[in-house]
N, C-alpha and C positions, 0 to 999 in steps of 0.2 A: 571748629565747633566742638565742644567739649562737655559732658555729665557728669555728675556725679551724684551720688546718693543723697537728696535731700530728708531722711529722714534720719541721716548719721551724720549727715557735711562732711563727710569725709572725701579730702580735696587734694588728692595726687593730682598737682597742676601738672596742666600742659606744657611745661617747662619740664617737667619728670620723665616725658612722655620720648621714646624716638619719632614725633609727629612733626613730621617735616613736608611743607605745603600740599601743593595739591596731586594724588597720583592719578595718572591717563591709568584708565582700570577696562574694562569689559562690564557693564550692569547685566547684572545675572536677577533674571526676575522683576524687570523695568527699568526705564530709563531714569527714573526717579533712586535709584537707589545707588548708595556708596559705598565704599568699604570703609568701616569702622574697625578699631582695636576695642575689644573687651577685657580689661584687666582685672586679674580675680588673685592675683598675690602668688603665696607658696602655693606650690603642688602638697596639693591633700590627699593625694591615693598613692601608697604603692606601685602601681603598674603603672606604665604610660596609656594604655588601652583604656585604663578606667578613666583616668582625666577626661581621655575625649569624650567618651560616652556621660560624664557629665556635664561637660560642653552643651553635647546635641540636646538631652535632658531639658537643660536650661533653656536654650533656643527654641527647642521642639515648644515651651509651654508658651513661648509668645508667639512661634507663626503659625501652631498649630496644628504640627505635624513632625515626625523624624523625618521626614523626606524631605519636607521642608528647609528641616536644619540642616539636615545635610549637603543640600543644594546652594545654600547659601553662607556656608563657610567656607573659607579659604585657606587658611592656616590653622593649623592647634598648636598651640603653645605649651608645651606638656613634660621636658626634662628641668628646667633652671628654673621654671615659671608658671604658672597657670593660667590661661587665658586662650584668647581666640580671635580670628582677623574672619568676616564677614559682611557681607550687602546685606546691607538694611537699610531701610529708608529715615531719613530725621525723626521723623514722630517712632519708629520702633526703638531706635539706641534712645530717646528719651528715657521710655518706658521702660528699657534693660536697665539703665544707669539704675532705677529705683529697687530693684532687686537685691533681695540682703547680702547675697556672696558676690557683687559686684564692688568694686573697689571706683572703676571708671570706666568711660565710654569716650574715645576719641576719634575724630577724623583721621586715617591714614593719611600722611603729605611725600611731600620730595625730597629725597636726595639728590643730591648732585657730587661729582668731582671733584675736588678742590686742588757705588760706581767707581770708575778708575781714580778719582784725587779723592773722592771724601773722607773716603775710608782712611787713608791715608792720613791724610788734614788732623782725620777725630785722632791720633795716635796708633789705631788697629790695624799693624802693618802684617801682612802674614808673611811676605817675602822674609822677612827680618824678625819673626815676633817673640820683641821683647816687652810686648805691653801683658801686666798682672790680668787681663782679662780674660788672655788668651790661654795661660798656662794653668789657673787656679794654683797660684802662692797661697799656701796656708798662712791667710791672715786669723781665721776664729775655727772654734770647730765646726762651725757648719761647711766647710769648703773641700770641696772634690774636684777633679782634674776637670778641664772643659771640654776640652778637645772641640773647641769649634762652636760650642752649640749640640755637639751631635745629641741625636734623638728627643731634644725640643721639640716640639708641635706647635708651629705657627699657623695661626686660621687668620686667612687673608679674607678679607671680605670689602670685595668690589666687581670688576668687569669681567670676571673670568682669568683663564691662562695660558700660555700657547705655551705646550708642552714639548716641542718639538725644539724649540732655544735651549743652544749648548747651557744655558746657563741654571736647567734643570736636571742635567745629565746626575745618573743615579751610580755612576762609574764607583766600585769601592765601599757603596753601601751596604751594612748589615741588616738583616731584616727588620721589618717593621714592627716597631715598641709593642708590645705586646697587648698594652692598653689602649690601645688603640680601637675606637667602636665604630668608626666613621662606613663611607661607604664612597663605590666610586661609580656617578650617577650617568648613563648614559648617554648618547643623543645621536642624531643624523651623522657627525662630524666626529666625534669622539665615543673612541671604545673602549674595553674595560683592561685594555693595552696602554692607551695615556694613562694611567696611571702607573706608578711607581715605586721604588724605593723611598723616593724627592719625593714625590706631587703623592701623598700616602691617600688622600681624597680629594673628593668631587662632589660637589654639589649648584644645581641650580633653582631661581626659585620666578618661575613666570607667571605665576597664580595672580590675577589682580592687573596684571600689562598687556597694553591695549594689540588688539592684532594686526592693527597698522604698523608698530615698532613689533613686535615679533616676527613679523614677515622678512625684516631686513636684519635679522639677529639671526645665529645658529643658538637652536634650541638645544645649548648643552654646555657643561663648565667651559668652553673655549670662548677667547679673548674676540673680540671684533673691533675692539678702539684700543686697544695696547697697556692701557694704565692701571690694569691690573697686573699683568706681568710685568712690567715697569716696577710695579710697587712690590714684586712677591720678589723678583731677582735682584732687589735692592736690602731686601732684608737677609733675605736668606738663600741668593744665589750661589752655584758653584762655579767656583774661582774658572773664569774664561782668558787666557792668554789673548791679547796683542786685539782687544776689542777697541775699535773706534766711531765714531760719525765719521766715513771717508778720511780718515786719517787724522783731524782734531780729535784731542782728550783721549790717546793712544796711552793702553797700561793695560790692566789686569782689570778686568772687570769682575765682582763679587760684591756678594751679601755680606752681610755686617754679620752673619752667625751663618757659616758658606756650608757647613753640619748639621744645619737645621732640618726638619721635615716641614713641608707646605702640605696645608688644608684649604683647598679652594673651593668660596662659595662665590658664588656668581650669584650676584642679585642688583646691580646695575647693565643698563640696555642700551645698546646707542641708538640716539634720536638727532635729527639735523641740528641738536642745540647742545648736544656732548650728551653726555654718561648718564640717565637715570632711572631713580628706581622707587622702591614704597618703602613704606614705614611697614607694611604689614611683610616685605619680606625681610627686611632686616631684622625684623625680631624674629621671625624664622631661624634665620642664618644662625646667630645667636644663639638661640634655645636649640639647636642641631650639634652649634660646637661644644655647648658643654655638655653634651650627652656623649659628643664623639670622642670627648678629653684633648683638648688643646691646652697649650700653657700660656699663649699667646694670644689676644686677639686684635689684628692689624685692619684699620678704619679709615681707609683714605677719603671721608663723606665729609661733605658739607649740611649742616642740619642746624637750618637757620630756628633760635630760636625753642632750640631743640635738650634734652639731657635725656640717655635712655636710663631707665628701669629696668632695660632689658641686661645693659651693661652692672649694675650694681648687684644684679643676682649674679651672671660674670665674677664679677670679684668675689662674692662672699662663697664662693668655690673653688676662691685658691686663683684666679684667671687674672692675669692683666692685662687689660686693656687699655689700648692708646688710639688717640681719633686726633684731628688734624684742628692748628685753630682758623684757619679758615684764609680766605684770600682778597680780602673787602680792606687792606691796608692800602697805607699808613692813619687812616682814620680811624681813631678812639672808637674806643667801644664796640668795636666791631667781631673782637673774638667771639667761635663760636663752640659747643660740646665740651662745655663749663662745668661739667658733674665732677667734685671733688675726687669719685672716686675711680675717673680716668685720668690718665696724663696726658695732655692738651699740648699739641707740639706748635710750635714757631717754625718759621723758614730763615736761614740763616745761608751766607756766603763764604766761599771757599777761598782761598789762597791760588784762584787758577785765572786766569782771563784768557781775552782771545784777539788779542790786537792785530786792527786792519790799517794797513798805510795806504793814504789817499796821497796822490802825488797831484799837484795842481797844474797848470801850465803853465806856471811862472816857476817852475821845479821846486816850488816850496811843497813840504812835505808834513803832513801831519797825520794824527792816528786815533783812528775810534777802534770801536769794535763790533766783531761780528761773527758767522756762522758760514761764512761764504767758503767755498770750497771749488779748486777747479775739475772743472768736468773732463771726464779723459777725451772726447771729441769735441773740448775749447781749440781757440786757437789762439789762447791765453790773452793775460790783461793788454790792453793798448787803451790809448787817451777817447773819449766821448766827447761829445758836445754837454755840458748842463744845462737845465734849464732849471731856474730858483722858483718857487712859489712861499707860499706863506702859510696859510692855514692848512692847504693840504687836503680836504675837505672834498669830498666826490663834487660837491657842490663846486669849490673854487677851482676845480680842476678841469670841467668839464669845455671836452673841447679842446685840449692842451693835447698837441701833439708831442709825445713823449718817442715816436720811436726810436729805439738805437743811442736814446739818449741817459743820463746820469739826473733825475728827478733829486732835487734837493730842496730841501722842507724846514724855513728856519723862520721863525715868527717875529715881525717885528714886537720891539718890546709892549707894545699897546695890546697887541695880541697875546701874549704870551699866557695870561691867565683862561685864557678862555681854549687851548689847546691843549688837548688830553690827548695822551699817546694811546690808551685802550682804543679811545673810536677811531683817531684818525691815520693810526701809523697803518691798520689793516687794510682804513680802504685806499692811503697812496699806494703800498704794496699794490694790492690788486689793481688799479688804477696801471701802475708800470707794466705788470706780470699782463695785462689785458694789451696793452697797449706797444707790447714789443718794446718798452724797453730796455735797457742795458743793467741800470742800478736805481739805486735809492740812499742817499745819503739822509737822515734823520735825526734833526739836532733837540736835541731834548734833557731835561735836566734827569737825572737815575731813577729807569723804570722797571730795571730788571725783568728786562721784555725778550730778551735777547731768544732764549730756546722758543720762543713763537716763531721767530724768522726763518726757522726750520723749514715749516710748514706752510707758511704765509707768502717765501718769497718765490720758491720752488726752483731756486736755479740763478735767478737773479743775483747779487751782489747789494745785500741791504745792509748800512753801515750805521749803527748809531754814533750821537759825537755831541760833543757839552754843548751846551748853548755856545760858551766861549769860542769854540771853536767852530761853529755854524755861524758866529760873527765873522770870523779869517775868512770862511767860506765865501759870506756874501759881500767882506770889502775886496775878495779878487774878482767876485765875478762885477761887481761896479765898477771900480774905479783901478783895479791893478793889470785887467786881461789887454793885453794890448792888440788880440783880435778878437776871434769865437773864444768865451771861455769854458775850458777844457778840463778833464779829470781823467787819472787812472785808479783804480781800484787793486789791491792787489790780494791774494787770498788769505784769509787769515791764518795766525798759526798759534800754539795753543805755549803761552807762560805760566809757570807754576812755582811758586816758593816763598822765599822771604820778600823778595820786592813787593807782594802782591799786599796789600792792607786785608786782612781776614781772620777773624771772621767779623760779619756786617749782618744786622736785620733788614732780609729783603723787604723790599717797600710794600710788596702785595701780602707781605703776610699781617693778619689780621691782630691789633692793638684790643689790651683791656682800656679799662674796668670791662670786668662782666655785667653786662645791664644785667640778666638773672640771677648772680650771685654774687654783688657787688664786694661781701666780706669774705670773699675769697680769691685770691691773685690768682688770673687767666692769662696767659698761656702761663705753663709749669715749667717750659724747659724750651730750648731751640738748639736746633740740629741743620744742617746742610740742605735746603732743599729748591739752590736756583742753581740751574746749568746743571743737572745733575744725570751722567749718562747712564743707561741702563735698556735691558731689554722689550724688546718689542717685537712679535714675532721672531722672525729669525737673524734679526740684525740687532743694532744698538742704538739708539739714542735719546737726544737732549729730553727730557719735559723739568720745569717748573714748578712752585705750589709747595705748599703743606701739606699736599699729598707726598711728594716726595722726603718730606721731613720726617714723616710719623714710620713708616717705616724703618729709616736708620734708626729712630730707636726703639722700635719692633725687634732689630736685628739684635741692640744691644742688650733689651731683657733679657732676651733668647740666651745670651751670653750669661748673664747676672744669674737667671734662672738654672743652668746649667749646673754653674760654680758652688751658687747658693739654693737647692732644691728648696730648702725650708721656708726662705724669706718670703711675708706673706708680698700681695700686690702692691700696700702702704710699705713697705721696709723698702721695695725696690725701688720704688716713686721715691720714696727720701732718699735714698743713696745717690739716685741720679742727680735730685736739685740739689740735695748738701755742700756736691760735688765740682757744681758746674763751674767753668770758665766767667770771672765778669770781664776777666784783663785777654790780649792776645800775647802771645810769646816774650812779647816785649814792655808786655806789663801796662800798656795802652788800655785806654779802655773802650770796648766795644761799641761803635757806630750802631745806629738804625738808619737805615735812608728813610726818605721823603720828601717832601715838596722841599725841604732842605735837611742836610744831616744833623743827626744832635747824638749827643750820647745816650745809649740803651739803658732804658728803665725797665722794671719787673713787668709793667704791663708791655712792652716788648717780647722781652725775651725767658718772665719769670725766674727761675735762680738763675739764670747764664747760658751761655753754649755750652752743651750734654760735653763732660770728661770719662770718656769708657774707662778708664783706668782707674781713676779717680773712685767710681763708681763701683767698680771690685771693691774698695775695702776704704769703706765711709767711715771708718770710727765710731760711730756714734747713726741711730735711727731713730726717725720717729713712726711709730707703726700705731696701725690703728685695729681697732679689733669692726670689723665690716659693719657690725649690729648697733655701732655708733653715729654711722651716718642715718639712723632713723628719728634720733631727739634732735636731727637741727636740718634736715631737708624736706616738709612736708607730710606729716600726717599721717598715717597707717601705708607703707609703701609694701611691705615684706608678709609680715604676719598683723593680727588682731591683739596690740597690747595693748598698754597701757596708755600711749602717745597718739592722739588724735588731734583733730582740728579744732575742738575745744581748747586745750591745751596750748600756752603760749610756749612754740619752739627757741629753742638757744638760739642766738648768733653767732654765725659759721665758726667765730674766728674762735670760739671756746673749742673745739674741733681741734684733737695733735696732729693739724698739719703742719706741712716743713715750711709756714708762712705766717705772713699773719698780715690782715687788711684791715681796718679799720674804718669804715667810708664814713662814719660820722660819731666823729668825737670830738664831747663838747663838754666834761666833764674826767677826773681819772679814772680810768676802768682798770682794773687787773686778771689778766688773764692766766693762764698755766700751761704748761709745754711738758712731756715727758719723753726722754731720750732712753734708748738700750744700746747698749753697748756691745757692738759685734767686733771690733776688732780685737787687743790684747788684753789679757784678762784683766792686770793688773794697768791702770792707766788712769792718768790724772788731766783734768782739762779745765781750762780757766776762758772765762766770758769776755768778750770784745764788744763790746756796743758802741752800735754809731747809728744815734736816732736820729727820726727824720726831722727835718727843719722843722722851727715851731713846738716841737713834742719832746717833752723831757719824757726819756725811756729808760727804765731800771730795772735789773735783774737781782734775782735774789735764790739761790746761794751765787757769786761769780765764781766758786771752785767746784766741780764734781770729783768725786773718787772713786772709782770704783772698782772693784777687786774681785773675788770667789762671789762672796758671798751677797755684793750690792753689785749688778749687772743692769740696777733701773735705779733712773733719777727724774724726779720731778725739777722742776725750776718755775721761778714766779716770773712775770711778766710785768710791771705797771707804767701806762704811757698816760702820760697828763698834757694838756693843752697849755703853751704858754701865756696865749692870749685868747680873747674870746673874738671870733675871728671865719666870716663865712669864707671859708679859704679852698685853696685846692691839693688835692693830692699830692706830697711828700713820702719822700725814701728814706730807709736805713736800711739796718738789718743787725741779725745777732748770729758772731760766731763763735761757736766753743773753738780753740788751739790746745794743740798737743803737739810740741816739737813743732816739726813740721806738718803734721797736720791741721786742715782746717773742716769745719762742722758748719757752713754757713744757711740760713733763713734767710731772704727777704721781709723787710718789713714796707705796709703803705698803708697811712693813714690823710685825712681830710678832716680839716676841723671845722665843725659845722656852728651855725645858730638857728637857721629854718629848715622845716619840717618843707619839703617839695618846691630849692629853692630853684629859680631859674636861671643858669650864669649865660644867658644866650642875648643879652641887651650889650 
């Protein structure tokens, strides 16, 4: 439920908003009432002190008292932003929305949740480090030594952090940045001792979380579900010797910027259903860290439906920020936290696997994979009994005495469609794990499920295996076993390098188009983030998600930021996608899984799998000046100009970003792109075009020059429709070269004829 001003229309959609479903809250002043955000733009006052007091002001004249207001606000919003998080009942946020310094009035909603090879994998080796990111090679002048990251300021903002993991140790750090305004927030569990040289702040925000989930939460920045320290020791952890899961994915575990500083905001809670939190406090968190001075801001949320405002005052402070695209893949359309002016990561595959050999009782031998490890009080693998089923299903299971036994789950082909590994691999798991038995074999086509089995098998031996090979399975246990048929399991062991196929878009990471921003290409970029080991409390392991993606490249602003203090949040978002990988080592080109594999498109993976190196020194950027995403996103979002709801806004793709989308055209358009030039002064670069099918695409100058004194160029864009044609989305893209360098864009257009047509007949 949303307001806004109807005597101005002034319409900062709910798409603008961080309002993410519904939050479990405490009703302060009846059961009838909710927490809303009130958004009121720039901060108007000088002090932080006075913003509030104009808050209560405001509130005070609708409930009729300052004690009132006081009682019934939750948050002020008062360094990046102006605004307030307060219970109110429907009919009062009506009534506020109509007030002249109101911009809007929203329902608070949900957040939710969404290492030793990756680092590696991305090029960022530090045993060895010869990658340009790590040393700052003066490529322009803006560039200084890196050293690491050191003195960055990453604001991690999720579960908290278990400060007590080697992988925060503050060993050899110099004091803390001096700009630094933050604080480090107490509680029952943590004292003003967890903090650090590393962990430089603390912050938590349970204002608005109901007391049935704060009773089972430590009320203080400390982690109680892991995936915030997972996600802060992935950016920006210190380098841990000989860290493994029981001895799989054994190496150096570290952050992508291992010299960084952590700002921890705790504003997700664990509940029986995972990790969440409000909208009212993540704009908190947010309006804290730009006041605290971060460089970074790391967003492992799920926010369906969702784009903050909060993050765009973020940037127009210099901040970059990256949020995760979500985990609803390989289904279209699914990406989420589509605001141009973050960088939207994909989850991407490493070069590492973890093959299990199944040994049959006919000594035939074959191999999935898995997580299985042996226990030091095994008495190691020997042959079971199997027992085959089909769906798998608590339902089809029930009754199925499993004990002792090797549960094996392969569908016949009739079945096959109607078997989802999310519902039903957890409940065979638990079905075995309940049931005393031995294993689980799990024939299913790539679900990149694997770091679940962590958790889900608890000891057991849970194996996944192709279809194809869940066929071998169930022709030995028919017609090959010449008695009881039989299996051994053996424990996995962990392969990394050239043989492995990587990188690959994992299937759960979430596919564009953006439904809310269709003329803008979602995700921007994809990084590393299945199988991916890292901290958790005091040990190390597996998690999954686009939550682990966004941080490696958290880690690697951190890095860019470092090198390039000056580069604003757009130079570095270009540098990253200009940059990116579309080929692997071999010049292949990068897989997506899914219901079956295809080759990665921009709404996969947007420019490519993230190249750190690369990424030091882009040649060429396209930067934006922040005050520009206000003529093509909605309406008065920042200050009161000239750009309202009256006023028909551009289409996105007029916007210099590093892309260009087109969802419907149906006639020629010509657009315009402006590049700067950060690497060598004097450098000449000529245009590549390869439009997308259907769409004749032309650039105009295809030479740039540029020297002392021309360091910016414009270039023309015109992409014409070949035929008239209700079509679907097509690829290119446009690369400036230099030598060896490349400057690459994605391009995606769709050629239209109807206005709302339906392609679902």
């Amino acid at each position: 439920m949303g307001f806004s001003s109807s005597s101005r229309r002034l319409c900062v959609p709910s798409v603008l908003l961080v309002c993410l479903s519904m939050i479990l809250c405490r009703a302060q002043g009846g059961s009838s009432r909710k927490l809303y955000i009130v958004y009121l733009g720039d901060v108007k006052h000088d002090h932080p002190d006075h913003v509030v007091a104009s808050h209560h002001d405001m509130l005070a004249g609708l409930l009729g008292s300052k004690e009132e207001s006081v009682a019934s606000v939750v948050y002020n919003y008062k360094h990046g932003f102006s605004g307030f998080a307060a219970m109110l009942t429907p009919e009062q946020a009506k009534q506020l929305a109509e007030f002249p310094d109101v911009i809007s009035v929203e329902r608070s909603k949900t957040h939710t949740t969404t290492t030793t090879r990756s680092w590696d994998f991305l090029g960022v080796n530090y045993q060895t480090p010869a990658s340009e990111l790590l040393h700052g090679t003066n490529y322009g002048e803006d560039c200084v030594q890196n050293n690491y990251g050191d003195d960055v300021i990453i604001g991690v903002v999720d579960t908290g952090i278990w400060p007590e993991s080697r992988s925060f140790s503050d060993k050899g750090y110099g004091p803390i940045p001096s700009r630094w305004k933050g604080k480090c927030q107490v509680g029952p569990d943590w004292g003003i001792n967890n903090c650090s040289r590393k962990i430089i702040g603390a912050r938590f925000y349970s204002a608005g979380i109901s007391d049935e989930i704060l009773k089972t939460n430590s009320l203080s920045p400390r982690d109680n579900h892991g995936h915030g320290t997972h996600c802060a020791s992935t950016a920006a952890g210190s380098a841990v010797e000989a860290a493994s899961f029981h001895g799989l994915a054994k190496g150096v575990a570290r952050g992508g910027a291992p010299r960084a500083r952590i700002a921890v905001y705790k504003t997700l809670w664990e509940t029986p259903r995972g990790p969440q939190g409000g909208t009212a406090g993540v704009l908190a968190a947010i309006d804290d860290a730009i006041y605290d001075g971060v460089d970074v801001l790391s967003l492992s949320l799920g926010v369906p439906g969702e784009n903050s405002f909060g993050a765009l005052h973020a940037v127009q402070k210099g901040i970059t920020v990256v949020y995760t695209a979500g985990n609803n893949g390989p289904i279209p359309q699914t990406v989420g936290n589509t605001s141009p002016w973050v960088i939207t990561v994909a989850a991407t595959k490493v070069d590492r696997s973890f093959p299990t050999v199944i040994t049959l009782g006919n000594r035939q031998q074959i191999v999935g994979q898995s997580l299985y490890y042996q226990a030091k009080n095994s008495s190691g693998s020997s042959f079971r009994d199997l027992i085959l089923a089909e769906l798998c299903t608590t339902d089809e299971l029930n009754g199925t005495d499993v004990s002792g036994m090797i549960l094996v789950c392969v569908p016949s082909r009739r079945d096959e469609s109607v078997l989802t590994p999310l519902v039903t691999f957890p409940q065979a798991s638990q079905y075995v794990r309940n049931g005393g038995g031995s294993g689980l074999i799990f024939a299913q086509y790539t679900n990149d499920l694997l770091s679940e089995t962590a958790k889900l098998c608890n000891g057991i031996a849970c194996v996944f295996v192709d279809p194809d090979t869940g066929e071998r399975i169930r022709k030995y246990y028919f017609l090959d076993a010449t008695s009881s048929p039989v299996a051994k399991i053996e424990p996995a062991r962990t392969v990394t390098g050239k043989e492995i196929l990587g990188p690959k878009v994992a299937s759960f990471s979430s596919r564009g188009p953006s439904r809310d921003y269709p003329d803008v290409i979602k995700p921007d970029i994809a990084a590393p983030g299945a199988n991916i080991l890292a901290a958790v409390e005091d040990s190390y392991k597996f998690m999954s998600g686009t939550s682990m993606a966004a941080p490696h490249v958290s880690g690697i602003v951190a890095l860019l930021k470092a090198q390039h203090p000056h580069w604003s949040p757009a130079a570095i978002k270009s540098a990253i996608i200009t940059t990116a990988h579309i080929t692997d080592e071999r010049g292949m080109p990068i897989l997506a899984e899914g219901l079956s594999r295809k080759t990665a498109d921009p709404f996969d993976y947007g420019g490519g799998n993230i190249n750190p190196g690369g990424a030091a020194d882009p040649g060429l950027v396209y930067d934006i000046d922040p005050r520009e995403y206000n003529k093509f996103f909605g309406c008065t979002i920042i200050r009161r100009t000239t750009v309202s709801c009256d006023e028909t806004t551009l289409p996105a793709y007029h916007l210099n970003l590093p892309s260009i989308a087109v969802p419907e055209l149906r006639r020629p358009i010509t657009l315009w792109r402006t590049v700067t030039n950060v690497g060598k002064v004097d450098s000449v670069y000529h245009a590549q075009v390869q439009s997308p099918t259907g769409v004749r695409m032309e650039v105009e100058p295809i030479v740039l020059v540029f020297d002392a004194m021309n360091k910016v160029h414009t270039f023309k864009v015109k992409l014409s429709p070949m035929w008239k044609l209700q079509g679907d989305y097509t690829f290119g893209s446009i690369t400036w070269r230099k030598e060896h360098k490349t400057v690459r864009i994605p391009v995606a257009t769709r050629m239209t004829i109807h206005d709302f047509y339906a392609d679902v007949a």
